[in-house]
N, C-alpha and C positions, 0 to 999 in steps of 0.2 A: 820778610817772614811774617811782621803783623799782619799785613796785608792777605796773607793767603790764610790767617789762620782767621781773619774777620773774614774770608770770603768764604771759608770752610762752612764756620759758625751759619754764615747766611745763608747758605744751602741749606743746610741741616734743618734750618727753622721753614726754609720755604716748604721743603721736602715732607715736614711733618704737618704742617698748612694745607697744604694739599693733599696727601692721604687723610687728615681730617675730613677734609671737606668732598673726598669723591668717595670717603667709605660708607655704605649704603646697608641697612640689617633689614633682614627678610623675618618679620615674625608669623608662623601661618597660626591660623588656627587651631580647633579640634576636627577629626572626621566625623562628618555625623551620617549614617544610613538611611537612606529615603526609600519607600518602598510604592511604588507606582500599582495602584489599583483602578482596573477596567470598571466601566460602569456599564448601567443598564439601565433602556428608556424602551419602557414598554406601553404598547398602546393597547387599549381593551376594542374591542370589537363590538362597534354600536350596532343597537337596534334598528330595522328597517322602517324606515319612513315615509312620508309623504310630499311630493314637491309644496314647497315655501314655508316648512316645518324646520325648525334648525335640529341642526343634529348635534348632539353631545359628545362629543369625545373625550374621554377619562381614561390617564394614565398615570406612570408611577415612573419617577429616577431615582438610582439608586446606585451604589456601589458595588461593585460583584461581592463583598462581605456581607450585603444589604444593610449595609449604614444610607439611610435617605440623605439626598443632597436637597438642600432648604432653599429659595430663594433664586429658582435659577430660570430665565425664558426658556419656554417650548415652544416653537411655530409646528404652523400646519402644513404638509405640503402632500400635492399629487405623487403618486407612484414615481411619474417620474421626473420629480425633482423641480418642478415649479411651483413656489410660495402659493396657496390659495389666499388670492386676494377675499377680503370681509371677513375672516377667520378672526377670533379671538386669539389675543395673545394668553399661552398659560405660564402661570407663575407657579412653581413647586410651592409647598408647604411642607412646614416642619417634619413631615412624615415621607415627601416626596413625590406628594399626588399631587396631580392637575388635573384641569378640564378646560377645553376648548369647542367654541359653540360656531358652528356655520352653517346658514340660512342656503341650502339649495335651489338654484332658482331654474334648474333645467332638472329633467328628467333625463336618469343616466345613471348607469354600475361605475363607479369610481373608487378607484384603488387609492389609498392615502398613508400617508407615513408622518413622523414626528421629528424634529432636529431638535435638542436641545444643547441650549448654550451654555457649556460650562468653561467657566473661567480660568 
């Protein structure tokens, strides 16, 4: 009888040993709302030139709220979607403008567009 009543006891301790050690507590956080805003990266429309003149290109990123995005790359690229190589890279400022400058070396109507890289 001692015997089953120490083998009882020793269950009992294993038993609580072990739901000890495999109970596991979930604490979550808080929810928090994030609200995803489109932006805008607009190019101005440079003046006409002269071959081996660079051309200026000035634009502006922004928030669709128009809060300016500060600090971010702009590349230059063709219409359709090839990097212009010798293109200046633009940097936004605290407002949201840049400018990017590229030296035409061929004579030619060239459609151009802007990617900016936001992070």
């Amino acid at each position: 009888m001692k015997k089953n009543v120490k083998l009882l006891l020793a269950c009992a301790v294993l038993l609580m040993l072990v739901t000890t050690v495999v109970a596991v507590y979930y604490i979550w956080s808080n929810i928090v709302t994030v609200t995803v805003i489109e932006t805008v990266n607009h190019l101005y429309q440079p003046s006409d030139i002269y071959l081996g003149q660079n051309i200026t290109f000035n634009g502006y990123v922004n928030y669709m709220n128009g809060t300016p995005i500060n600090g971010i790359t702009v590349l230059l690229y063709f219409e359709n979607g090839t990097l212009v190589s010798g293109a200046t890279v633009g940097i936004t400022d605290t407002l949201g403008n840049y400018t990017i400058q590229w030296n035409a070396t061929e004579a030619n109507t060239y459609g151009f567009k802007t990617h900016a890289e936001i992070p």
